[in-house]
Jmol script that loads the backbone (N, CA, C; Angstrom):
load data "model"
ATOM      1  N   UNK A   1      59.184 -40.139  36.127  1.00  0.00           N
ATOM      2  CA  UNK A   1      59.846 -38.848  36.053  1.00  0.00           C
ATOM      3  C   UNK A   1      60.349 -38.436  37.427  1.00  0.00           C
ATOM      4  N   UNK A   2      59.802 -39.028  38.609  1.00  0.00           N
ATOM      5  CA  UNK A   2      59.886 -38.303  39.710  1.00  0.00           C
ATOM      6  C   UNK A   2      60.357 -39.731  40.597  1.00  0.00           C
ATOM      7  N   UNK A   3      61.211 -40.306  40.149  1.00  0.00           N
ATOM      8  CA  UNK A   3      61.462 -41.291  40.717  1.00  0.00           C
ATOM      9  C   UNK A   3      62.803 -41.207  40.694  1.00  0.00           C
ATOM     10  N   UNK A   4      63.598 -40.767  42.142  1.00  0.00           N
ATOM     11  CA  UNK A   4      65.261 -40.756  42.290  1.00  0.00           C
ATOM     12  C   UNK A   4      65.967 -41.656  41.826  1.00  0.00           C
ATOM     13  N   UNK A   5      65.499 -43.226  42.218  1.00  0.00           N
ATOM     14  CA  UNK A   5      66.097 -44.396  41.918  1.00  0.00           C
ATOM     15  C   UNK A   5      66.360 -44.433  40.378  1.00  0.00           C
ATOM     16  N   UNK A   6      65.346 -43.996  39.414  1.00  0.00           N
ATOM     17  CA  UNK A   6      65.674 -44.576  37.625  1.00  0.00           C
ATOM     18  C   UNK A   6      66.385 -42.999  36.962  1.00  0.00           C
ATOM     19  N   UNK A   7      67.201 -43.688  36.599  1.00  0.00           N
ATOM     20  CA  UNK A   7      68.446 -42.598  35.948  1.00  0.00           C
ATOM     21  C   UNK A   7      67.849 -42.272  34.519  1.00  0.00           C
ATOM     22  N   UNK A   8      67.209 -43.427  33.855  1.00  0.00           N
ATOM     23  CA  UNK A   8      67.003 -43.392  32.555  1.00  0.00           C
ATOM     24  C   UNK A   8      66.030 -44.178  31.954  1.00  0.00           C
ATOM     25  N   UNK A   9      65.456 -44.395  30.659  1.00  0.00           N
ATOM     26  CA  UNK A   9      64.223 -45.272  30.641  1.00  0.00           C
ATOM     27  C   UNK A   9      64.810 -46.221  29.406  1.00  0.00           C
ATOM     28  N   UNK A  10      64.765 -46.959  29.143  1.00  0.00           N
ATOM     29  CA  UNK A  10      65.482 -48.066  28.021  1.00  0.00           C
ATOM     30  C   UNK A  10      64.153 -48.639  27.281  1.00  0.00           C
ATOM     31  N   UNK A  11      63.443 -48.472  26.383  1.00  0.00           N
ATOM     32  CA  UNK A  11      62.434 -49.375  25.597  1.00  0.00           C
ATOM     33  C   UNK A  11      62.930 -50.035  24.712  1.00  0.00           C
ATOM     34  N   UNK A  12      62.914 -51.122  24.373  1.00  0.00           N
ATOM     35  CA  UNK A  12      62.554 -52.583  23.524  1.00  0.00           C
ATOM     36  C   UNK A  12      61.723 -52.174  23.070  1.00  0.00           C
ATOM     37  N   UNK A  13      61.353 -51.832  21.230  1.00  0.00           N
ATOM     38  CA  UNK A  13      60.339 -52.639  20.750  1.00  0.00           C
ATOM     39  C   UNK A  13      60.543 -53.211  19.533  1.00  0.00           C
ATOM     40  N   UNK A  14      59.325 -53.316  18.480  1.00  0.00           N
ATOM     41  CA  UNK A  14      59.515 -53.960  17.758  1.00  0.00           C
ATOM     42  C   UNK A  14      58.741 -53.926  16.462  1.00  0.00           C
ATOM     43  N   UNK A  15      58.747 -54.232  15.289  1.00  0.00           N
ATOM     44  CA  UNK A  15      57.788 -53.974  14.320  1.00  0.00           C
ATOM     45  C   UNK A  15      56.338 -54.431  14.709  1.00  0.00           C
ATOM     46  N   UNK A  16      55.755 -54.051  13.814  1.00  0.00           N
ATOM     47  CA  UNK A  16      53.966 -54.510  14.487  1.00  0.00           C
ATOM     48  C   UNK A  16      53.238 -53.685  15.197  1.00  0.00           C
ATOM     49  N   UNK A  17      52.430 -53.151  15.297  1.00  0.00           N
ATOM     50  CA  UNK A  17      51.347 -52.825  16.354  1.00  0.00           C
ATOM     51  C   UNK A  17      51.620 -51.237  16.502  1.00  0.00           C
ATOM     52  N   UNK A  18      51.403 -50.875  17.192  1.00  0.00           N
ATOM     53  CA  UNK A  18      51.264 -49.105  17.857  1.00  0.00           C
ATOM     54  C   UNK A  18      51.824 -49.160  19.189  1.00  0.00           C
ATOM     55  N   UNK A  19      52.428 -50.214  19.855  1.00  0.00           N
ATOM     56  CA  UNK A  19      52.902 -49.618  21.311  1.00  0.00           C
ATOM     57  C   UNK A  19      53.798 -48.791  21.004  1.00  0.00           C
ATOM     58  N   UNK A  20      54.554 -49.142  20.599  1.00  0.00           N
ATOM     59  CA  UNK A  20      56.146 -48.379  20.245  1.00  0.00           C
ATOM     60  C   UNK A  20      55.199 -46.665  20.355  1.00  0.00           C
ATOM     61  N   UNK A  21      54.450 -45.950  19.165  1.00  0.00           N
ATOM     62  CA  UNK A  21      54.603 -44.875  19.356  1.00  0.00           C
ATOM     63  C   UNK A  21      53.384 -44.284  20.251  1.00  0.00           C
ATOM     64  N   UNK A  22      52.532 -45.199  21.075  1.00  0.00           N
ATOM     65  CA  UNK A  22      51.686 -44.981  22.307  1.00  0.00           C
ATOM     66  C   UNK A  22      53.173 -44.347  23.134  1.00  0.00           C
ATOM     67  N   UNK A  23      53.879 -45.399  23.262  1.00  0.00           N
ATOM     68  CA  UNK A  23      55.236 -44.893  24.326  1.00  0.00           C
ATOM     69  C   UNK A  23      55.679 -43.546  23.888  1.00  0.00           C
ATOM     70  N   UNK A  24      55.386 -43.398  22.649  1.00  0.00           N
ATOM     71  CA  UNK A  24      56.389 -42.023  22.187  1.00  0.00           C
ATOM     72  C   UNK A  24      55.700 -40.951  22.786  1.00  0.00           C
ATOM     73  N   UNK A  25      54.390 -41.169  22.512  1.00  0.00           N
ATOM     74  CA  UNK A  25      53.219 -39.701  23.039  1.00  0.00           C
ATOM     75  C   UNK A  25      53.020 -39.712  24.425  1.00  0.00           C
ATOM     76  N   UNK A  26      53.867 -40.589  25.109  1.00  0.00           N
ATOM     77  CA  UNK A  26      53.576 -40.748  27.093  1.00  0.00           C
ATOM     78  C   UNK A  26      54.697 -40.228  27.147  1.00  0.00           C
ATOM     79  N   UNK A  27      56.099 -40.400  26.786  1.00  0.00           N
ATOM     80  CA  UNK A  27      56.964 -39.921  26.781  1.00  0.00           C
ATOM     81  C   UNK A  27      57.034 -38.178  27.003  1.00  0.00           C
ATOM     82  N   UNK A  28      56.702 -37.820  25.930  1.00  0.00           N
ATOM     83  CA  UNK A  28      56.522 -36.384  25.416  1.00  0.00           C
ATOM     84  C   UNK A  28      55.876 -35.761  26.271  1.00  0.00           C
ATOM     85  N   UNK A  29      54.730 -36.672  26.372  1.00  0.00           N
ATOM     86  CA  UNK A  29      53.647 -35.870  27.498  1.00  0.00           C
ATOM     87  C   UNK A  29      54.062 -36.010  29.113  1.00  0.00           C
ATOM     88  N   UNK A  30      54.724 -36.794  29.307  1.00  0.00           N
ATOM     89  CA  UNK A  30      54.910 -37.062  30.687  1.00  0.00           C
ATOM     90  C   UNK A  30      56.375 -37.378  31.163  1.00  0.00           C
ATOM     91  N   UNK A  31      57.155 -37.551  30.401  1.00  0.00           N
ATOM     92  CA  UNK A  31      58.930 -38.185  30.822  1.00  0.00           C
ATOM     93  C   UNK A  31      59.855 -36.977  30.678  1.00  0.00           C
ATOM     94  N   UNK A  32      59.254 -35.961  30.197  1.00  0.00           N
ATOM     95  CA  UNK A  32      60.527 -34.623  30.139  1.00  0.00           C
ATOM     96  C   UNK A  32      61.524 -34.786  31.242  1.00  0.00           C
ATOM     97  N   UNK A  33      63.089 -34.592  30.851  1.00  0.00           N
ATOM     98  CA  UNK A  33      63.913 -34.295  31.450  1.00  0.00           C
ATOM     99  C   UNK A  33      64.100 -35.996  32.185  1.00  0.00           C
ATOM    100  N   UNK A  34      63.738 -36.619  31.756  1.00  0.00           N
ATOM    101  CA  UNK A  34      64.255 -38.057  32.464  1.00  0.00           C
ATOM    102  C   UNK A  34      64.760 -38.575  30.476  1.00  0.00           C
ATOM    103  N   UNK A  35      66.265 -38.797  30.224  1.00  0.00           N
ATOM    104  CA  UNK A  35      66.400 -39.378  29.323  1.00  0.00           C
ATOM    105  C   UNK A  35      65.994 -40.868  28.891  1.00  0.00           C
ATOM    106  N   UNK A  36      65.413 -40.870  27.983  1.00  0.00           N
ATOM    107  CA  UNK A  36      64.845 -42.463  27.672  1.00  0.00           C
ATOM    108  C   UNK A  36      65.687 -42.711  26.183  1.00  0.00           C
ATOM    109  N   UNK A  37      66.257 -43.855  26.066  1.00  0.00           N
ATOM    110  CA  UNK A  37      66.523 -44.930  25.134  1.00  0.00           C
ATOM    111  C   UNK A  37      65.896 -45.491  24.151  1.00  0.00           C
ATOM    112  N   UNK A  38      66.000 -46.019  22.670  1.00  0.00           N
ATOM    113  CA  UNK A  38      65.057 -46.917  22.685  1.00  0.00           C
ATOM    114  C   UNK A  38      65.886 -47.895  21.102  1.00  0.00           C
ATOM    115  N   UNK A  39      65.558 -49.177  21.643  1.00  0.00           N
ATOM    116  CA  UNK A  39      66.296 -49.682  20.036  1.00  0.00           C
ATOM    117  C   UNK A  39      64.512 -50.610  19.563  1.00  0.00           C
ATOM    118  N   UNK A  40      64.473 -50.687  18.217  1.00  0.00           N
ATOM    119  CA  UNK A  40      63.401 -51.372  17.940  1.00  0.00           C
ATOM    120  C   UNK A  40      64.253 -52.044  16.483  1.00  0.00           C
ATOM    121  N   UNK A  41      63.518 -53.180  16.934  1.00  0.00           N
ATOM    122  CA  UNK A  41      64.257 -54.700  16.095  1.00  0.00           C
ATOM    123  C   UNK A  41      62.941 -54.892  14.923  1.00  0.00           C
ATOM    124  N   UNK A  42      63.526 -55.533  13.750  1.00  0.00           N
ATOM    125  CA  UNK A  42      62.801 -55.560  13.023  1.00  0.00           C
ATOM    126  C   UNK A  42      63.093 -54.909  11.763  1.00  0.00           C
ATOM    127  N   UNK A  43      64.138 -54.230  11.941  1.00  0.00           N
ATOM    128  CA  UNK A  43      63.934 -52.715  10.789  1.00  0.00           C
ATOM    129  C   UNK A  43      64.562 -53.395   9.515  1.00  0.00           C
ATOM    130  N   UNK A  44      64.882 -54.464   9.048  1.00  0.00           N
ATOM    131  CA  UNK A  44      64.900 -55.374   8.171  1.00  0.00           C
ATOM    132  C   UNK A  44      63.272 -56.382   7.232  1.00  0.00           C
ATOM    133  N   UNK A  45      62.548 -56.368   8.266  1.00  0.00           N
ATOM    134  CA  UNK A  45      61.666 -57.188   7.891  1.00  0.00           C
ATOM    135  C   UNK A  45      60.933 -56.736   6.658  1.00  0.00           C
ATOM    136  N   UNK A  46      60.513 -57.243   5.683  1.00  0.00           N
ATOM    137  CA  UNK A  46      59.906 -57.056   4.273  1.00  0.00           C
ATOM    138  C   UNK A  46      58.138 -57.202   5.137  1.00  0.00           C
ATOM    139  N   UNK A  47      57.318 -55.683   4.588  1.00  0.00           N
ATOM    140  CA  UNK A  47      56.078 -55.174   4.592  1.00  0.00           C
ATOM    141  C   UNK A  47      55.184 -56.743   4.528  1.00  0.00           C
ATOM    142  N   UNK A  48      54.472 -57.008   5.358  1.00  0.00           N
ATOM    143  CA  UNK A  48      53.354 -58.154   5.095  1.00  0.00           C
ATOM    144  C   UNK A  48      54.294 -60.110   5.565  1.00  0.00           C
ATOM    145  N   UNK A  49      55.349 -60.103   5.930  1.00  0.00           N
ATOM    146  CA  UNK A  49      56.279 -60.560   6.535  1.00  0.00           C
ATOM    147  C   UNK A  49      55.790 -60.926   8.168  1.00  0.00           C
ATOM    148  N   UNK A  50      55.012 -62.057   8.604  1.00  0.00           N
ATOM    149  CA  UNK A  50      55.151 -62.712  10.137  1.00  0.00           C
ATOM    150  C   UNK A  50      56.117 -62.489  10.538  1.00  0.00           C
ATOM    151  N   UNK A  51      56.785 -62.342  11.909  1.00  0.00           N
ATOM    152  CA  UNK A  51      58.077 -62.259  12.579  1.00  0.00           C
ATOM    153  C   UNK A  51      58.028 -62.551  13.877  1.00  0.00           C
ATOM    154  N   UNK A  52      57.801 -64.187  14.052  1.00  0.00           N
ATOM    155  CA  UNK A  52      57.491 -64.687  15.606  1.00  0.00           C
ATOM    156  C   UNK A  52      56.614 -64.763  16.158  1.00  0.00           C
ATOM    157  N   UNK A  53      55.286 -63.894  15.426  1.00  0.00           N
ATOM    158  CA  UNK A  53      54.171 -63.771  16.673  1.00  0.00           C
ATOM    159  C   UNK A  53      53.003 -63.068  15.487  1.00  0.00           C
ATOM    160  N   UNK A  54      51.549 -63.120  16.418  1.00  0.00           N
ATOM    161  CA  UNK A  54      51.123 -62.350  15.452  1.00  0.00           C
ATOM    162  C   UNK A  54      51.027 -61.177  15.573  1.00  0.00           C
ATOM    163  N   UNK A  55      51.666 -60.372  16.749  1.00  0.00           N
ATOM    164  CA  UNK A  55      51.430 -59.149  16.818  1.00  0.00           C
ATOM    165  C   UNK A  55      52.522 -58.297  16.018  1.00  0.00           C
ATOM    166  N   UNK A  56      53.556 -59.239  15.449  1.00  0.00           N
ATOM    167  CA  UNK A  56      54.798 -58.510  14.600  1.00  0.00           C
ATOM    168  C   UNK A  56      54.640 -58.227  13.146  1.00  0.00           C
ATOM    169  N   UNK A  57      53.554 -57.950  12.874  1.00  0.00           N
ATOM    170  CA  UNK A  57      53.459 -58.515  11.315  1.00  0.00           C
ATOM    171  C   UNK A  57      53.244 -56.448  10.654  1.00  0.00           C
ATOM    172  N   UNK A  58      53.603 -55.892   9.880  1.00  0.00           N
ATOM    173  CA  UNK A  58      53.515 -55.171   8.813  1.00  0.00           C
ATOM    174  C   UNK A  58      52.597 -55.093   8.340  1.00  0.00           C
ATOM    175  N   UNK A  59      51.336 -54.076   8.218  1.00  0.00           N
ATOM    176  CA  UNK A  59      50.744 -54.102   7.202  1.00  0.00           C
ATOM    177  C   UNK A  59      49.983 -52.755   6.828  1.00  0.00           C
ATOM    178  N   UNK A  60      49.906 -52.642   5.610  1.00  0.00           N
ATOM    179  CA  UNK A  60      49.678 -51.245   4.966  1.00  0.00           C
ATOM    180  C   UNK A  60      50.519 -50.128   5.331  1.00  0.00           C
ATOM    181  N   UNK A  61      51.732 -50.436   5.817  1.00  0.00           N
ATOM    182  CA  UNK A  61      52.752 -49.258   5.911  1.00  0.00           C
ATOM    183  C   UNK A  61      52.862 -49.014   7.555  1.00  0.00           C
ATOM    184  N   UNK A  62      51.236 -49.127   8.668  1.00  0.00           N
ATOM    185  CA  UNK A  62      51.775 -49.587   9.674  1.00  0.00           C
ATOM    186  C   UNK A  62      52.532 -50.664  10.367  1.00  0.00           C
ATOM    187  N   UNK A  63      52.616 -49.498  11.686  1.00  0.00           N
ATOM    188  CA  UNK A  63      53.962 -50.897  12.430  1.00  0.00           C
ATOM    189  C   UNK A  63      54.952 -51.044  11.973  1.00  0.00           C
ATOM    190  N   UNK A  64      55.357 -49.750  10.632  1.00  0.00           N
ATOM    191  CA  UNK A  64      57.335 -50.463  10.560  1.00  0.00           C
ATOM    192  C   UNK A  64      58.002 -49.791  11.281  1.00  0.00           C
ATOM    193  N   UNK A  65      59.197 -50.158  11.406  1.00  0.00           N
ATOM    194  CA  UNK A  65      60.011 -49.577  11.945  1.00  0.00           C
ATOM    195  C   UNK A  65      60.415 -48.135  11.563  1.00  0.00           C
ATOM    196  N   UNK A  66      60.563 -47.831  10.357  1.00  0.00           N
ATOM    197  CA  UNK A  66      60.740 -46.126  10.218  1.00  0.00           C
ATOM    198  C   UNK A  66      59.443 -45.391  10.745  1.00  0.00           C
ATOM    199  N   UNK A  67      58.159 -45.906  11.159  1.00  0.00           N
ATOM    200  CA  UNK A  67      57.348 -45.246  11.538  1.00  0.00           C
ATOM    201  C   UNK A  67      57.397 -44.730  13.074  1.00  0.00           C
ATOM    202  N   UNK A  68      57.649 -45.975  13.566  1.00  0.00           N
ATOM    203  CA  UNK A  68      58.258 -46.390  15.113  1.00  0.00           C
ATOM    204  C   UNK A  68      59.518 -45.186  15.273  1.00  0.00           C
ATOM    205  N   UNK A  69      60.328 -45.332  14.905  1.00  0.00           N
ATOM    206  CA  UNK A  69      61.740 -44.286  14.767  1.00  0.00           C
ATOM    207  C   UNK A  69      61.352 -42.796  14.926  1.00  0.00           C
ATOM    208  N   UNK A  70      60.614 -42.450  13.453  1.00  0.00           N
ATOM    209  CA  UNK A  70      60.291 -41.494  13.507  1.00  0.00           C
ATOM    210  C   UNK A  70      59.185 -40.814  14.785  1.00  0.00           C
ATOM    211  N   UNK A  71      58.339 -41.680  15.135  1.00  0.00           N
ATOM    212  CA  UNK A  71      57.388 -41.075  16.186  1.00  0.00           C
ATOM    213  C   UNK A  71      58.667 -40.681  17.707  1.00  0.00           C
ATOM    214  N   UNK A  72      59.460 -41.992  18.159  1.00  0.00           N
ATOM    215  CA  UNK A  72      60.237 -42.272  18.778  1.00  0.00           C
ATOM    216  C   UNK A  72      60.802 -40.935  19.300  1.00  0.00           C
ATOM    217  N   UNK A  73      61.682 -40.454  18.084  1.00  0.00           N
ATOM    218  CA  UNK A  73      62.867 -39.493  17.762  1.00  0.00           C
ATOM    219  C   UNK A  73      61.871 -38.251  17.773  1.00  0.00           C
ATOM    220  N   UNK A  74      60.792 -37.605  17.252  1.00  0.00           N
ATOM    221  CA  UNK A  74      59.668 -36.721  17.773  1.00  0.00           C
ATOM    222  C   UNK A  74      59.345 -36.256  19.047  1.00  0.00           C
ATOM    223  N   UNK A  75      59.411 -37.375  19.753  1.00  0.00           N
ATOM    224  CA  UNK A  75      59.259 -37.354  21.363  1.00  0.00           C
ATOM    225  C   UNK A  75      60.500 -37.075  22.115  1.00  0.00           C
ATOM    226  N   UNK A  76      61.819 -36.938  21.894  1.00  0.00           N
ATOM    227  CA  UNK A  76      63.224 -36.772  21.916  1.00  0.00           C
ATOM    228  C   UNK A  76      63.723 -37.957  22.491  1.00  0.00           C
ATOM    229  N   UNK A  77      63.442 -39.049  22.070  1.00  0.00           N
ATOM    230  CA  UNK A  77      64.110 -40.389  22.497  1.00  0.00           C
ATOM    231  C   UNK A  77      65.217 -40.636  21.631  1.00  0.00           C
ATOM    232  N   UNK A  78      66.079 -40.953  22.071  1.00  0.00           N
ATOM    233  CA  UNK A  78      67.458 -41.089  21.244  1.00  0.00           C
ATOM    234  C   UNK A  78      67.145 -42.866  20.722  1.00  0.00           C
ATOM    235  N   UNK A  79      66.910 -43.382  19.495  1.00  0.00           N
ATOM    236  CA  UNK A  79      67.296 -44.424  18.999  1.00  0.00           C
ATOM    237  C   UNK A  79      68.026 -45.090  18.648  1.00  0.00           C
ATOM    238  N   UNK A  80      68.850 -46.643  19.019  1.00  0.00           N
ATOM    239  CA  UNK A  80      70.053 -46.991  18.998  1.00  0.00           C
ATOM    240  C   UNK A  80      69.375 -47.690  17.564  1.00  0.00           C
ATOM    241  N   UNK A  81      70.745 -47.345  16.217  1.00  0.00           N
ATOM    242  CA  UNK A  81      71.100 -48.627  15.610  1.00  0.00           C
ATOM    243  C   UNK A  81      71.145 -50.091  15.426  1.00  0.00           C
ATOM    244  N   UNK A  82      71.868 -50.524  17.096  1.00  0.00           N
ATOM    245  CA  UNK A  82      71.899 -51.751  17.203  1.00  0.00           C
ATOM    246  C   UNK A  82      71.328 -52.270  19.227  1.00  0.00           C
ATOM    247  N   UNK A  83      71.037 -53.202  19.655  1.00  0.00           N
ATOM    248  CA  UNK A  83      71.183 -53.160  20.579  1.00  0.00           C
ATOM    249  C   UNK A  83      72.824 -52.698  21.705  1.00  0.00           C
ATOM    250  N   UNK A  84      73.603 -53.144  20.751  1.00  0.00           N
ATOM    251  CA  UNK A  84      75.247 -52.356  21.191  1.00  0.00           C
ATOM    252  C   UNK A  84      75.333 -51.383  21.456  1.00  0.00           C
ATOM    253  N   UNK A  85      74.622 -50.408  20.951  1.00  0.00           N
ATOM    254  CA  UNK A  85      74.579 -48.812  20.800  1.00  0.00           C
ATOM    255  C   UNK A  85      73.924 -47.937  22.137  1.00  0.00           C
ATOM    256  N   UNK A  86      72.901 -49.060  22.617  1.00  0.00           N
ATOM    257  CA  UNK A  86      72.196 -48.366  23.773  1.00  0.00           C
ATOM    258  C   UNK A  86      73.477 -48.331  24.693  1.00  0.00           C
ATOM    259  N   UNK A  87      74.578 -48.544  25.104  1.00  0.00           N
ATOM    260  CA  UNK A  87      74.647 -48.106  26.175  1.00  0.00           C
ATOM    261  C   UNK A  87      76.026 -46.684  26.151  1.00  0.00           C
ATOM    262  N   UNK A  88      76.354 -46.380  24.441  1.00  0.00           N
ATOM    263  CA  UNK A  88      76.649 -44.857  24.124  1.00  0.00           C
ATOM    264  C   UNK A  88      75.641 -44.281  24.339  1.00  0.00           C
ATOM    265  N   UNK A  89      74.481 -44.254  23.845  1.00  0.00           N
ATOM    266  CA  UNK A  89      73.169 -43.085  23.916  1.00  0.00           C
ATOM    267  C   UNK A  89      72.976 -42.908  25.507  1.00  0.00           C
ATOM    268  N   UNK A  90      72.598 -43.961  26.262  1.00  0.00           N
ATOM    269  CA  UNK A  90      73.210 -43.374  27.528  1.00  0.00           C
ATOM    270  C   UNK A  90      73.955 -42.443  27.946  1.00  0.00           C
ATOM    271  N   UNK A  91      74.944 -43.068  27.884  1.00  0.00           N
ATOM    272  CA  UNK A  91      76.381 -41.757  27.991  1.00  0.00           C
ATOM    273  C   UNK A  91      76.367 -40.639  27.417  1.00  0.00           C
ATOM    274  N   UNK A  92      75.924 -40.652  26.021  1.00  0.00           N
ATOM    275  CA  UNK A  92      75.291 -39.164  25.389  1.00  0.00           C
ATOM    276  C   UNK A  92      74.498 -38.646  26.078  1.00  0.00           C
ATOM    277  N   UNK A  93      73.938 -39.158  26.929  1.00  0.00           N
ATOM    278  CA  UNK A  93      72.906 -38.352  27.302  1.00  0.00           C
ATOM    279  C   UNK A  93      72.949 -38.179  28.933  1.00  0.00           C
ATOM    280  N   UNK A  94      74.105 -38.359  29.105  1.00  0.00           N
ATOM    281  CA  UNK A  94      74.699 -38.213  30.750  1.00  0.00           C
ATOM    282  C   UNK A  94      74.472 -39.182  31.652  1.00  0.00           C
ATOM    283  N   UNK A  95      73.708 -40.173  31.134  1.00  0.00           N
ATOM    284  CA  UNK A  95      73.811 -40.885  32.142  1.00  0.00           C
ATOM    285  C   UNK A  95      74.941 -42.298  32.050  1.00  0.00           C
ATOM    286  N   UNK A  96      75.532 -42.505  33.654  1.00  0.00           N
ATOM    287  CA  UNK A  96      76.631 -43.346  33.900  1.00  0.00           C
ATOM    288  C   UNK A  96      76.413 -44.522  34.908  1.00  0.00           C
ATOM    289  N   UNK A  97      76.839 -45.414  34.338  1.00  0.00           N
ATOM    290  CA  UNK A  97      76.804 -46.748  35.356  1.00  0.00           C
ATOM    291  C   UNK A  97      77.308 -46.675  36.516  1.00  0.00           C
ATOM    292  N   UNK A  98      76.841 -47.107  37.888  1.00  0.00           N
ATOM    293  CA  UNK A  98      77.322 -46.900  38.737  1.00  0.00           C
ATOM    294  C   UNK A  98      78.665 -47.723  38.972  1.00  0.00           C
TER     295      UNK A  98
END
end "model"
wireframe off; spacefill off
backbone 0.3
color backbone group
């Protein structure tokens, strides 16, 4: 937050697990007024579905992606569609490439 050098915060994530909305509640609690990004991949994958690893996997409704989104977008992180998209939400959100 207090760092001149970072304009903005960009997260990667992905179906599976709880980081995604650990990030959302650090965010909220601690990133105000620094705009953060975020695209999370996956949002295709069918519930109970491996996806590369074992930490990607679906199950009982955690770890999907609309859960991820929704916590995400709670915390006021703008979520891209596609990875293409992150670098409008940027710009929506004032920040510009040098």
């Amino acid at each position: 937050r207090d760092d001149p050098e970072t304009d903005a915060v960009v997260l990667i994530g992905e179906i599976g697990g709880d980081a995604e909305e650990r990030a959302a509640a650090f965010v909220a609690a601690e990133l105000r007024g620094k705009p953060v990004v975020a695209f999370i991949a996956g949002r295709t994958a069918p519930e109970g579905k491996r996806m590369g690893h074992a930490g990607a996997i679906i199950s009982g409704g955690a770890g999907t992606a609309e859960g991820k989104i929704r916590a995400l977008e709670a915390a006021g992180i703008r979520v891209a569609e596609s990875p293409t998209r992150i670098p409008a939400l940027l710009a929506e959100a004032g920040v510009r490439p040098d």
